[in-house]
N, C-alpha and C positions, 0 to 999 in steps of 0.2 A: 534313708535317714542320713545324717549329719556324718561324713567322715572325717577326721582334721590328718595333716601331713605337716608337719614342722622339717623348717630346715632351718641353713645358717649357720648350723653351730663348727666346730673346730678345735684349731690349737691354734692359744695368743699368748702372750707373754706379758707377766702381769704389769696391771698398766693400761693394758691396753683396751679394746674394744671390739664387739660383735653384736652382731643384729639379728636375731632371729626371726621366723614367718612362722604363723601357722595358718596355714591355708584351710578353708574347711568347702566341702560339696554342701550342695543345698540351697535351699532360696529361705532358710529360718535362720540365717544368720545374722542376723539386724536383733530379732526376739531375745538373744542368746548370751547372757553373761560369759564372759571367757578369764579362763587361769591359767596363770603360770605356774606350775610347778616343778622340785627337782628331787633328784634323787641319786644318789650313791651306795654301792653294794652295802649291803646288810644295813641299813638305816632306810628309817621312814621317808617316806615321801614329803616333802617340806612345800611351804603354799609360800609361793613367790611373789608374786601382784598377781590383780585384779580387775577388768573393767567391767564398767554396765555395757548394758544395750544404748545407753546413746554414746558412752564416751565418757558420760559427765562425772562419775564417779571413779575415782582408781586408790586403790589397797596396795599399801608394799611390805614386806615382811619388812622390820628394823633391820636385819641384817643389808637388807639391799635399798634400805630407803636413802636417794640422794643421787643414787649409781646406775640405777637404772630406770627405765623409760615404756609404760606399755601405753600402746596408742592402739587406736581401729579402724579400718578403713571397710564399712560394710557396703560399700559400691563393688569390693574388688573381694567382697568377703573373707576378708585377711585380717588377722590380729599381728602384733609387732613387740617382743621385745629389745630392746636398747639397752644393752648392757657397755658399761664404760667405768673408765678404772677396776677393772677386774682382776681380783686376789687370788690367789692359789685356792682358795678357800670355795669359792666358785666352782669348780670344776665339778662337773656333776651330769646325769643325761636331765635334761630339759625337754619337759612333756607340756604341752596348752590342753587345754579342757572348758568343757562347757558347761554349762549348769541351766534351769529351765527354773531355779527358784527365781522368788520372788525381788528378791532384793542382791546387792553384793555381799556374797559369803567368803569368807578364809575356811571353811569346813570342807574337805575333802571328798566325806561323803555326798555332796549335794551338788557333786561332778559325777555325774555319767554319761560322758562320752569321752575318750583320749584319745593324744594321737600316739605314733609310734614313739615317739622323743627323739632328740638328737643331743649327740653331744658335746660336750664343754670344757676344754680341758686348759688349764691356763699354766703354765711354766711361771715358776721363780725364778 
């Protein structure tokens, strides 16, 4: 089945910028809505963006609309986020996920598969 490995992530200083991967196994990755998500000790998991299976569609939370960037390259079956100008506010572990629904979802439940997450930590 589908396993994803996110990397990328760090310490920036806000302002600045990072580019995240998530890599996934499998030859179903073309099929496969993917998400960004994050999270910070004792709070929910928050829905970051979004793309379809061709690209042509992408979702950004209002918090991150403008600043960041999810693109897909399903030749290399990798998803990408692009984060720039990055707030304190940011800092978070960053998890990608997949989803097999039908359309692009911000619902959390309709990701079942994660990866480890990586994290994101941004200095004032």
């Amino acid at each position: 089945q589908v396993q994803l490995v996110e990397s990328g992530g760090g310490l920036v200083q806000a302002g600045g910028s990072l580019r995240l991967s998530c890599a996934a196994s499998g030859r179903t990755f073309s099929t496969l809505i993917m998400g960004w998500f994050r999270q910070v000790p004792d709070k929910a998991r928050e829905f970051v963006g979004g793309i379809d299976r061709s690209g042509g569609k992408i979702l950004y939370s209002d918090s991150v609309k403008g600043r960041f960037t999810i693109s897909r390259d399903n030749a290399k079956n990798t998803v990408y986020l692009q984060m720039n100008s990055l707030k304190f506010e940011d800092t978070a572990v960053y998890y990608c996920a997949t989803s097999t629904f039908l359309a692009m979802t911000t619902m959390m439940e309709r990701y079942t598969v994660w990866g480890q997450g990586t994290q994101v930590t941004v200095s004032s």
